[in-house]
Backbone atoms as SQL, in Angstrom:
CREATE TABLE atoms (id INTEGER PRIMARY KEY, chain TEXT, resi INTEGER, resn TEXT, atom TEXT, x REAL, y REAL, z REAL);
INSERT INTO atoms VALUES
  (1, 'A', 1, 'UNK', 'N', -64.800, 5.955, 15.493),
  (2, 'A', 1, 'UNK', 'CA', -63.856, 5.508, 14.486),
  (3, 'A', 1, 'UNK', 'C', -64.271, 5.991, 13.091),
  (4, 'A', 2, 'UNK', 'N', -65.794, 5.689, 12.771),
  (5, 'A', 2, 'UNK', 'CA', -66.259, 6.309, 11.300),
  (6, 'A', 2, 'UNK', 'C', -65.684, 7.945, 10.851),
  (7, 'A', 3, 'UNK', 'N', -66.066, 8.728, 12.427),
  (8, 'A', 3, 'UNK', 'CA', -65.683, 10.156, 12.066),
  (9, 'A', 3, 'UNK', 'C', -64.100, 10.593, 11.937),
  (10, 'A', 4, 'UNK', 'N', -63.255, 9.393, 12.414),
  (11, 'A', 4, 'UNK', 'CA', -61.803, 10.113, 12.457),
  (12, 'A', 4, 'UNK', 'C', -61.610, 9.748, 10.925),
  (13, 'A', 5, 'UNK', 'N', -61.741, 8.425, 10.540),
  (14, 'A', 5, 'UNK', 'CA', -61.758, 7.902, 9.266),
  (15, 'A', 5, 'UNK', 'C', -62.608, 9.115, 8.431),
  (16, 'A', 6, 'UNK', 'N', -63.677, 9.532, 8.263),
  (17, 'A', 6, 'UNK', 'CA', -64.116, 10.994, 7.501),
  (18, 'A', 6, 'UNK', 'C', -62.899, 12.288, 7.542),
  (19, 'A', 7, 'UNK', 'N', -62.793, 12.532, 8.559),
  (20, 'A', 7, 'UNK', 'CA', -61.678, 13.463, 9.100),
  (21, 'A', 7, 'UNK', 'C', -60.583, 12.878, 8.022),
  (22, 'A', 8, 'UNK', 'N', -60.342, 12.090, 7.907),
  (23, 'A', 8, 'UNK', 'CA', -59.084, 11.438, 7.192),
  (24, 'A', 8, 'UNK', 'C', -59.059, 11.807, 6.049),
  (25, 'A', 9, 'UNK', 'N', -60.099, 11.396, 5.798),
  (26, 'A', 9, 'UNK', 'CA', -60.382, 11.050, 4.129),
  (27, 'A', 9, 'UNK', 'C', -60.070, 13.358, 3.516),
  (28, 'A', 10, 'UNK', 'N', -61.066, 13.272, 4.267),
  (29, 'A', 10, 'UNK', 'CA', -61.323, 14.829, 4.363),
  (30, 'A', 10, 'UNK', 'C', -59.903, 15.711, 3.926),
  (31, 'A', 11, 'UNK', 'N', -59.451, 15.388, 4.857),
  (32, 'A', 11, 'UNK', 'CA', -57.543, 15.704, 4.632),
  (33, 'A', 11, 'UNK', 'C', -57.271, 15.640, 3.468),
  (34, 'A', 12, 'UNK', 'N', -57.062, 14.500, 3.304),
  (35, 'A', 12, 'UNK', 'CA', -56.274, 13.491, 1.727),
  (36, 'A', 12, 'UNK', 'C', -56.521, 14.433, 0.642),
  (37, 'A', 13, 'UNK', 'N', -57.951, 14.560, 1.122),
  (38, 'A', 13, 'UNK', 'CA', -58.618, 14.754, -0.522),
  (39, 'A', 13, 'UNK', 'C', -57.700, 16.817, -0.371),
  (40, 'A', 14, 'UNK', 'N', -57.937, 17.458, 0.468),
  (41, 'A', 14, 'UNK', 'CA', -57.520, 18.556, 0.625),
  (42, 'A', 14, 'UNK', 'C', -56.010, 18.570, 0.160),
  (43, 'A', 15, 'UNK', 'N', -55.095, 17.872, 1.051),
  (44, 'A', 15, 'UNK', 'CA', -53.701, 17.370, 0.202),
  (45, 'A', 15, 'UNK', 'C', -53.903, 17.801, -1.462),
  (46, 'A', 16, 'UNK', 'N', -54.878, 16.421, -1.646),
  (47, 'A', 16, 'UNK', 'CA', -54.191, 16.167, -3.106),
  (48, 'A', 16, 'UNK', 'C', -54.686, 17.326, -3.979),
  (49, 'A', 17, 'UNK', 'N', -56.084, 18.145, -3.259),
  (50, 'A', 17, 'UNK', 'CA', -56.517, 18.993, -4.151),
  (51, 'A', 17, 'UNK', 'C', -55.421, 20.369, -4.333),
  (52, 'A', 18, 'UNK', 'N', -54.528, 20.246, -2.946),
  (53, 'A', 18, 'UNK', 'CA', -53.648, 21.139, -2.627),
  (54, 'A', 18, 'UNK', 'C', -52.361, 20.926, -3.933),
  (55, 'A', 19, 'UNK', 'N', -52.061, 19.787, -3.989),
  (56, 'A', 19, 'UNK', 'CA', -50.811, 19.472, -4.860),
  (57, 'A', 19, 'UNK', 'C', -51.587, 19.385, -6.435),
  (58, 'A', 20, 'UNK', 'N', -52.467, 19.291, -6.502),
  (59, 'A', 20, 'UNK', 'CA', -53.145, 19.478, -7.801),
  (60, 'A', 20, 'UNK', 'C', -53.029, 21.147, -8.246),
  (61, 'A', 21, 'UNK', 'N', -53.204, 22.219, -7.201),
  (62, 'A', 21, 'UNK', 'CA', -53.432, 23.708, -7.622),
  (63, 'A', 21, 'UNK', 'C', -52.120, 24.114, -7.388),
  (64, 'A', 22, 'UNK', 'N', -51.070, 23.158, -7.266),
  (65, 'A', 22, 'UNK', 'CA', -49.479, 23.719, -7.750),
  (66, 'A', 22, 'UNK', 'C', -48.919, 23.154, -8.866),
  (67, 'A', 23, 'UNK', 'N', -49.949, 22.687, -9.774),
  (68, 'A', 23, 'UNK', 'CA', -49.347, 21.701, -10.866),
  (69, 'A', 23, 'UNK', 'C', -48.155, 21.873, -11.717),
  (70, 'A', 24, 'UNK', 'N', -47.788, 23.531, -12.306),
  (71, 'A', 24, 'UNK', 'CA', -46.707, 23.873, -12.757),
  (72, 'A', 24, 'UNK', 'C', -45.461, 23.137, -11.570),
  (73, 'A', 25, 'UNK', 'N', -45.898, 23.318, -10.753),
  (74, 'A', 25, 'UNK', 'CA', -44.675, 23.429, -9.493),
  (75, 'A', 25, 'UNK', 'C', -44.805, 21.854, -8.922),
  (76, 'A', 26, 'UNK', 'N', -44.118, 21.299, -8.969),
  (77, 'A', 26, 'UNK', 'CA', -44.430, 19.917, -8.073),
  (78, 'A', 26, 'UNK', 'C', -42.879, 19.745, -7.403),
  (79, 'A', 27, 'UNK', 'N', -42.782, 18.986, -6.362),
  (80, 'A', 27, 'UNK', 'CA', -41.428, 18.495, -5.441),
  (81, 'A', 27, 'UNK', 'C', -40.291, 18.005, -6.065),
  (82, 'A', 28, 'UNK', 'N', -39.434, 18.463, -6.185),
  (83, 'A', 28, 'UNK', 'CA', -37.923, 18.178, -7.053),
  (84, 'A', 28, 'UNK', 'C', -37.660, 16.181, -6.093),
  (85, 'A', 29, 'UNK', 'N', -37.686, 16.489, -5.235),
  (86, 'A', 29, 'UNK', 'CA', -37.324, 15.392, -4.371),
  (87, 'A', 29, 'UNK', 'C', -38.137, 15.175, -2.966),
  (88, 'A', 30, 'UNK', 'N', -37.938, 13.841, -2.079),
  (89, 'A', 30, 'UNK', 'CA', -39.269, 13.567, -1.014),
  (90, 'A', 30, 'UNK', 'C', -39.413, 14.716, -0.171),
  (91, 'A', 31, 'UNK', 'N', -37.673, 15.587, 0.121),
  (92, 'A', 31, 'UNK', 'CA', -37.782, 16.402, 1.341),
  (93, 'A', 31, 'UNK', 'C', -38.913, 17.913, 0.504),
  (94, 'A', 32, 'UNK', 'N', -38.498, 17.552, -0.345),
  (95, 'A', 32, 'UNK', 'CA', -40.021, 19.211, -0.716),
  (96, 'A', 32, 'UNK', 'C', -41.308, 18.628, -0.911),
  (97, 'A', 33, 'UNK', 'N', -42.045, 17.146, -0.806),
  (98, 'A', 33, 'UNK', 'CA', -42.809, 16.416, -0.747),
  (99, 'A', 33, 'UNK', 'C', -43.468, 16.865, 0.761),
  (100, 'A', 34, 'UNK', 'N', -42.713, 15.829, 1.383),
  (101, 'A', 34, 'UNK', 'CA', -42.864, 15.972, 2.949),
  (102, 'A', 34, 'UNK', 'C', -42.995, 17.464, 3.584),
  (103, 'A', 35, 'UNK', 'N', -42.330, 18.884, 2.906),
  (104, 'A', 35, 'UNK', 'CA', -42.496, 19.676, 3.559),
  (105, 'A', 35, 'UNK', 'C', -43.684, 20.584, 3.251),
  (106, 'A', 36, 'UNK', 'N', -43.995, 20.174, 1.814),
  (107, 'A', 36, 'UNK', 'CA', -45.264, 20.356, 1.342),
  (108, 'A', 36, 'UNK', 'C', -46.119, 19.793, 2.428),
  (109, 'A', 37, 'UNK', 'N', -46.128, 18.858, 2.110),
  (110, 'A', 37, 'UNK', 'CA', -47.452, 17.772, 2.969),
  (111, 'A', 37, 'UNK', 'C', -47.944, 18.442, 4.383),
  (112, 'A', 38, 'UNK', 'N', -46.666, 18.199, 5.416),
  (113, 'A', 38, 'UNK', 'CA', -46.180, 19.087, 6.711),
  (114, 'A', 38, 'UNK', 'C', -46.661, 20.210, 6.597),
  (115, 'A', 39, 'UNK', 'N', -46.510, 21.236, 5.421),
  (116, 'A', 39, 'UNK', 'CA', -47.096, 22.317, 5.905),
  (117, 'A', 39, 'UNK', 'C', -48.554, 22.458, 5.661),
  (118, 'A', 40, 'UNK', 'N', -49.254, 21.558, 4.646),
  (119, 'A', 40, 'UNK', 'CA', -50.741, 21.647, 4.581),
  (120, 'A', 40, 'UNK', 'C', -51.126, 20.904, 5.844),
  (121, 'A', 41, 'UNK', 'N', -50.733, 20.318, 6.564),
  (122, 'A', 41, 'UNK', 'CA', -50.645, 19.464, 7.736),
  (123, 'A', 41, 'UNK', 'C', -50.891, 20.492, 8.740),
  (124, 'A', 42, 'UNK', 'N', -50.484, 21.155, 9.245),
  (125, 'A', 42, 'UNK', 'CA', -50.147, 22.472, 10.143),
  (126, 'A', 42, 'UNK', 'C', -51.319, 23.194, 9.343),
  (127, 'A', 43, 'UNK', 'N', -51.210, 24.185, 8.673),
  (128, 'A', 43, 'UNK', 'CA', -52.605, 24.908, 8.074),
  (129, 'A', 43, 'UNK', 'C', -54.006, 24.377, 8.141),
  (130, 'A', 44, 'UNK', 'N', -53.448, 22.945, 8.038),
  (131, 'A', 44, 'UNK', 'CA', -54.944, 22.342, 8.151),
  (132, 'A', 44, 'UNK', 'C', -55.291, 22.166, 9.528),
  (133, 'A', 45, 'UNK', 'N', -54.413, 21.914, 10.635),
  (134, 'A', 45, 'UNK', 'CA', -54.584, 21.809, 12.469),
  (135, 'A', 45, 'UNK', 'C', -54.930, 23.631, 12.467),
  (136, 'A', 46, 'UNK', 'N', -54.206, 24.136, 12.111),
  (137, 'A', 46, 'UNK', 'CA', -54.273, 25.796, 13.113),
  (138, 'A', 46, 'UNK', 'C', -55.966, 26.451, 12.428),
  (139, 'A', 47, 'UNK', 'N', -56.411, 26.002, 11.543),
  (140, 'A', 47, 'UNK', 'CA', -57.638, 26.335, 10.967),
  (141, 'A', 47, 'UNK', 'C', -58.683, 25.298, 11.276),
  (142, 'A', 48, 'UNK', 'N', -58.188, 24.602, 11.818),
  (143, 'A', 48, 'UNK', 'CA', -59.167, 23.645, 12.401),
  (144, 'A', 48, 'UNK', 'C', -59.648, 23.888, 14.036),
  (145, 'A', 49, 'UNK', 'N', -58.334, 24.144, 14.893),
  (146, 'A', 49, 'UNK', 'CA', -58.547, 24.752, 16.122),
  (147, 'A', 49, 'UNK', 'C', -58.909, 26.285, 15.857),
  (148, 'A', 50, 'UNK', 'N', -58.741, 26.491, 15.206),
  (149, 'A', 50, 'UNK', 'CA', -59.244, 28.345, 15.172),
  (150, 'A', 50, 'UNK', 'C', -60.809, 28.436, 15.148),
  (151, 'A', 51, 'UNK', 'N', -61.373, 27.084, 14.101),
  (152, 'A', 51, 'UNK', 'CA', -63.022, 27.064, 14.023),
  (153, 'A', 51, 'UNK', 'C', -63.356, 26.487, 15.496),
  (154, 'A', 52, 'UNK', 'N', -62.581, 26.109, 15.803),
  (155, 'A', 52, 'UNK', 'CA', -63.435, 25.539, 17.793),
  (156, 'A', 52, 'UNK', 'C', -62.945, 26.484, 18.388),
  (157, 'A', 53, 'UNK', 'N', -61.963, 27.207, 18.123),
  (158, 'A', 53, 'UNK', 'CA', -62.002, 28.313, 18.892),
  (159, 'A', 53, 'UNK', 'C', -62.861, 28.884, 18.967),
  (160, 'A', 54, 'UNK', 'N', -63.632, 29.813, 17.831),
  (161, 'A', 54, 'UNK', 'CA', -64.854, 30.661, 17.491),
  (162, 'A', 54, 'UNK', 'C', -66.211, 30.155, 17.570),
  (163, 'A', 55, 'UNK', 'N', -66.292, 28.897, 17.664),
  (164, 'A', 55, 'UNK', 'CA', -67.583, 28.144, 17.859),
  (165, 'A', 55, 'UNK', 'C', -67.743, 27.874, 19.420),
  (166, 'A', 56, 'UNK', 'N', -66.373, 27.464, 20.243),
  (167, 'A', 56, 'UNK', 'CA', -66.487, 28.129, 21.586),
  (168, 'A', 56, 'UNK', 'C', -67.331, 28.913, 21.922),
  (169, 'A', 57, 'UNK', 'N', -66.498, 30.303, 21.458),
  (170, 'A', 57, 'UNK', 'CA', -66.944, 31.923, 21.906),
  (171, 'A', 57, 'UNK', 'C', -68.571, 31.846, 21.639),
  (172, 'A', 58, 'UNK', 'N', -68.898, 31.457, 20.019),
  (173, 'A', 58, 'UNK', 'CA', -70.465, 31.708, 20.088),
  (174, 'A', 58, 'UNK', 'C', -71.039, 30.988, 21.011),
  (175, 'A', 59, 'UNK', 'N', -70.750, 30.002, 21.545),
  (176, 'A', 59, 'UNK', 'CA', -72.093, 29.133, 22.751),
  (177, 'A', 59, 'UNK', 'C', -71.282, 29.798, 23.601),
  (178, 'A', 60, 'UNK', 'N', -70.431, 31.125, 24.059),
  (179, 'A', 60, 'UNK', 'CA', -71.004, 31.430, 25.681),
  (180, 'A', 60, 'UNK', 'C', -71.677, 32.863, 25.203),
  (181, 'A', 61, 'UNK', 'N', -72.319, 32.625, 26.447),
  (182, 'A', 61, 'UNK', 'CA', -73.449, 33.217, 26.178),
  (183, 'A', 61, 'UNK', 'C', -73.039, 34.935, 27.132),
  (184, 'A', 62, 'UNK', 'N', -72.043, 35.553, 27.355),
  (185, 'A', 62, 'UNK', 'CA', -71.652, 36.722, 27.876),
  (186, 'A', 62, 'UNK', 'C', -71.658, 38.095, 26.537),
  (187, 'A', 63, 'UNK', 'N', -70.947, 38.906, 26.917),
  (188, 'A', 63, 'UNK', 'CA', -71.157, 39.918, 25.634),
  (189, 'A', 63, 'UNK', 'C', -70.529, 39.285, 24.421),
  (190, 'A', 64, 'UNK', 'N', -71.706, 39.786, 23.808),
  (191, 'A', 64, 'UNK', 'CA', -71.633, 39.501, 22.011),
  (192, 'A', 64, 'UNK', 'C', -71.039, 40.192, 21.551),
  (193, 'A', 65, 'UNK', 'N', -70.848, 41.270, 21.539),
  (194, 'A', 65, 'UNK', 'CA', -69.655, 42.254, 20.952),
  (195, 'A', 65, 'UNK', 'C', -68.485, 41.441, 21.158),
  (196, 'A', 66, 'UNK', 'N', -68.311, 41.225, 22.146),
  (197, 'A', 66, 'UNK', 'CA', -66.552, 40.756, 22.586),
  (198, 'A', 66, 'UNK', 'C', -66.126, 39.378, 22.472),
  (199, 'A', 67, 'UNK', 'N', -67.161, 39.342, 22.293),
  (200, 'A', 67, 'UNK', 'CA', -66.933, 37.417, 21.954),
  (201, 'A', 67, 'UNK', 'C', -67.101, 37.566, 20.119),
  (202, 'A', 68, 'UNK', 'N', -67.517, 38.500, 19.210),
  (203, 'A', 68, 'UNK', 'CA', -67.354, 38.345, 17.829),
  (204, 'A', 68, 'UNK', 'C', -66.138, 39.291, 17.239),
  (205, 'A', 69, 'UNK', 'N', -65.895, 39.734, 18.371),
  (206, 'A', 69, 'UNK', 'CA', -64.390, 40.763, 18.718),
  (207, 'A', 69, 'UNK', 'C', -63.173, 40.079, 18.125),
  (208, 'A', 70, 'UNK', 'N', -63.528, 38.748, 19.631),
  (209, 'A', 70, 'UNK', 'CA', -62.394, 37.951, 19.651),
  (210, 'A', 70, 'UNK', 'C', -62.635, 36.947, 18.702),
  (211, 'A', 71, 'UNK', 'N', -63.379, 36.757, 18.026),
  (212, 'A', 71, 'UNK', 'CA', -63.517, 35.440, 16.986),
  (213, 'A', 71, 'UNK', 'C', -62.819, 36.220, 15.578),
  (214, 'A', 72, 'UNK', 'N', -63.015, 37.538, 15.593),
  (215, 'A', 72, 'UNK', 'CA', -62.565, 38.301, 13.849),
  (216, 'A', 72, 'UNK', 'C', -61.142, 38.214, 14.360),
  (217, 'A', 73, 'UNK', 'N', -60.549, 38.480, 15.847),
  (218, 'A', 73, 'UNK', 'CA', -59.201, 38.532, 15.972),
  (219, 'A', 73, 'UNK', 'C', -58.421, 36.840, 15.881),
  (220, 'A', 74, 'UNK', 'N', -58.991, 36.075, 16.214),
  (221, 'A', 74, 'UNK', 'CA', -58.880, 34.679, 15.994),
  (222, 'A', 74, 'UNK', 'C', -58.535, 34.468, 14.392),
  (223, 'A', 75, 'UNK', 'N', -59.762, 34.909, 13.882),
  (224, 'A', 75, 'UNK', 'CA', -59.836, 34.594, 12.058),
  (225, 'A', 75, 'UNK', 'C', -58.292, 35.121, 11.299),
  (226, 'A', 76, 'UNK', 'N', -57.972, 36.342, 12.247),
  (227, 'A', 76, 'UNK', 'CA', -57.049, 37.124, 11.557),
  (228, 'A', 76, 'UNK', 'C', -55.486, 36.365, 11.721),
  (229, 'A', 77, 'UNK', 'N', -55.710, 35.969, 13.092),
  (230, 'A', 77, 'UNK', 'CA', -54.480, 35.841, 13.506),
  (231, 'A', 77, 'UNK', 'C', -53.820, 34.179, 12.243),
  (232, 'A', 78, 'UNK', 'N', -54.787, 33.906, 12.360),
  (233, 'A', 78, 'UNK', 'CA', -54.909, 32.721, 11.679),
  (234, 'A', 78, 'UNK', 'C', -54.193, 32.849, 10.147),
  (235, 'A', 79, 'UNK', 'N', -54.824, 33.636, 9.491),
  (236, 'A', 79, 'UNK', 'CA', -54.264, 34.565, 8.359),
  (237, 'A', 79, 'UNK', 'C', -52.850, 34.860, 8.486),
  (238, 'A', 80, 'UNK', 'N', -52.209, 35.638, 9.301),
  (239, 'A', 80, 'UNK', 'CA', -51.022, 35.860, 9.643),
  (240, 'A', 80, 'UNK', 'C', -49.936, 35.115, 9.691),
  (241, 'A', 81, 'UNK', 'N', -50.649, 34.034, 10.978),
  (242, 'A', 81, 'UNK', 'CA', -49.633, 32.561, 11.438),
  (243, 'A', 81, 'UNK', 'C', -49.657, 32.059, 9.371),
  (244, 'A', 82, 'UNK', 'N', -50.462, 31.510, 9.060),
  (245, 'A', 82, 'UNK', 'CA', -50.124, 31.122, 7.764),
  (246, 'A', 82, 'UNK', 'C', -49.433, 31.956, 6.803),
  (247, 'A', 83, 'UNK', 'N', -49.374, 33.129, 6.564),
  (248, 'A', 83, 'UNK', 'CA', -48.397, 33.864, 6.012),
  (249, 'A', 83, 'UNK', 'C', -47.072, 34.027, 6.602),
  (250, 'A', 84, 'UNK', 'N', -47.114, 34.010, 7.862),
  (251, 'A', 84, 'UNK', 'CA', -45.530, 34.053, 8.606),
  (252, 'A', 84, 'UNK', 'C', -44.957, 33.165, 8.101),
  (253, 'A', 85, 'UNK', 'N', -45.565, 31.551, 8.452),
  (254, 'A', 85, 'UNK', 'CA', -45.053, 30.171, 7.472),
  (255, 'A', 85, 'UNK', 'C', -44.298, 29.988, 6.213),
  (256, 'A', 86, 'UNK', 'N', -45.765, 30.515, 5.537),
  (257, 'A', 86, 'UNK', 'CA', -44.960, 30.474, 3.866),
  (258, 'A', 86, 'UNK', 'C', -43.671, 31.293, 3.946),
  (259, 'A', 87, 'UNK', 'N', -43.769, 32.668, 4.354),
  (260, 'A', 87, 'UNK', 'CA', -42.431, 33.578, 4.332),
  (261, 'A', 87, 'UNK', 'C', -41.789, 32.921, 4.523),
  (262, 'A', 88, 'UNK', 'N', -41.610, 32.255, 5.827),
  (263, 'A', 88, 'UNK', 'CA', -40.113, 31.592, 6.083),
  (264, 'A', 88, 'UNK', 'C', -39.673, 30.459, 5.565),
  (265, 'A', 89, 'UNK', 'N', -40.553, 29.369, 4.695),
  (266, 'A', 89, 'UNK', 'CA', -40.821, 28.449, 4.167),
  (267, 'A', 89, 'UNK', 'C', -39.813, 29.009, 2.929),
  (268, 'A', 90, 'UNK', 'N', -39.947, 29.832, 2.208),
  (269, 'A', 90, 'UNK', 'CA', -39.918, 30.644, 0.614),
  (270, 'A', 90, 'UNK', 'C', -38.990, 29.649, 0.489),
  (271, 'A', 91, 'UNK', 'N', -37.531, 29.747, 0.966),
  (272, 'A', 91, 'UNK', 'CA', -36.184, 29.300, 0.711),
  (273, 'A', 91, 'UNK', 'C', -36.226, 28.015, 0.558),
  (274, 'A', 92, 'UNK', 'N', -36.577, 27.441, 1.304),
  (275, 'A', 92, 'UNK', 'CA', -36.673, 25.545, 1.460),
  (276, 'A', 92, 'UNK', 'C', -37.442, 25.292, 0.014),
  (277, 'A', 93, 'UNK', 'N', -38.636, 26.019, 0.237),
  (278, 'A', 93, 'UNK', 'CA', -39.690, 25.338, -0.864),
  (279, 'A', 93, 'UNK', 'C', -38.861, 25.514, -2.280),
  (280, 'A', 94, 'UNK', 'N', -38.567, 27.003, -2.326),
  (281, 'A', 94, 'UNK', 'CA', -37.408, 27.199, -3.659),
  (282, 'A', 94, 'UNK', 'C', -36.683, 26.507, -4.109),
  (283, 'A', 95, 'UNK', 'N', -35.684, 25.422, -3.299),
  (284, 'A', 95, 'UNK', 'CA', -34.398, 24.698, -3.411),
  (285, 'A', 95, 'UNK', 'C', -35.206, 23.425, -3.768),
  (286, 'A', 96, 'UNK', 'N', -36.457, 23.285, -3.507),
  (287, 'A', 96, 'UNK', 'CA', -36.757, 21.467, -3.719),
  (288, 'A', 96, 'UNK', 'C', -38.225, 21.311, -4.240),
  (289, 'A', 97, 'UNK', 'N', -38.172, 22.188, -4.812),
  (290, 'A', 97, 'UNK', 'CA', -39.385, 21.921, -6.108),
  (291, 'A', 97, 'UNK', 'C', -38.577, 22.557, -7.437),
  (292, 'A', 98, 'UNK', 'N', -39.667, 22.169, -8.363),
  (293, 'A', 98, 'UNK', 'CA', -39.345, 22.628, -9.922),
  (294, 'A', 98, 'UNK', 'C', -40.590, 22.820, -10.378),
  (295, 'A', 99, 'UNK', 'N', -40.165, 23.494, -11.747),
  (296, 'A', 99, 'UNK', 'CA', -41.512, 23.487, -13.021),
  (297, 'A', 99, 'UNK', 'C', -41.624, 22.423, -14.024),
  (298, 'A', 100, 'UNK', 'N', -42.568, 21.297, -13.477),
  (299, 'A', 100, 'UNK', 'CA', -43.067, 20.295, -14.497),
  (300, 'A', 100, 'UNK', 'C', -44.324, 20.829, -15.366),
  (301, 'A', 101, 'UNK', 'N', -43.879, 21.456, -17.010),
  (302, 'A', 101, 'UNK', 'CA', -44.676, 21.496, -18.149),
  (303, 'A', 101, 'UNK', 'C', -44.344, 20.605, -18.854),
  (304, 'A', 102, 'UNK', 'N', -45.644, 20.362, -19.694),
  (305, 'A', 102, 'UNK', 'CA', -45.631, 19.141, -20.383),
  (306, 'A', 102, 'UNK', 'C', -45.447, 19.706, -22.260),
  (307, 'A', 103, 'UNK', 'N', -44.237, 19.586, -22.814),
  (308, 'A', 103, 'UNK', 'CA', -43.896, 19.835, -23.794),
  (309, 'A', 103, 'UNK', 'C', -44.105, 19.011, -25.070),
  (310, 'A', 104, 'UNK', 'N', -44.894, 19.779, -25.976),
  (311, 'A', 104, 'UNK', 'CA', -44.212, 19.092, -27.366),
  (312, 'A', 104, 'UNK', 'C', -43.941, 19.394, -28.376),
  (313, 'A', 105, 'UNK', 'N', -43.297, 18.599, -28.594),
  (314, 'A', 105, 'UNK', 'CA', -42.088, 18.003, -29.731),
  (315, 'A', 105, 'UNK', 'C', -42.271, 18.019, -30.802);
């Protein structure tokens, strides 16, 4: 229970550090909130199974070439899947965020 609760916390703080390094840009309304959230949600699972993927490969113990083969092709793919995302994301995210600067008067 302590470690899912770490795991948790772990997240949050990633979230908020996430919505902190879009500060110009923040959610017009909940649905660009939520799809924000959702997608650091997802980035944060597929990079999380990608490191047990590759930590797999290193404890077996067969060829090392092909097992650090398949861990750089793992790393990459990983890269990709998250860029495919945002691409298709562009439109949604566009329509339901804005630019909050803080002006004065």
């Amino acid at each position: 229970m302590h470690r899912i609760a770490k795991l948790l916390g772990i997240f949050l703080l990633g979230e908020l550090a996430w919505f902190a390094l879009l500060h110009p840009l923040v959610p017009a309304n909940i649905k660009g909130f939520a799809i924000e959230f959702a997608a650091g949600a997802v980035v944060a699972a597929v990079i999380w199974c990608a490191l047990h993927g590759i930590w797999w490969l290193t404890a077996r113990k067969s060829n090392l070439l092909l097992c650090r083969i398949a861990a750089v092709a793992l790393a990459l793919s990983v890269g990709v899947s998250i860029f495919f995302g945002a691409y298709l994301l562009r439109d949604t995210l566009g329509a339901n965020f804005r630019y909050f600067i803080f002006s004065r008067h």
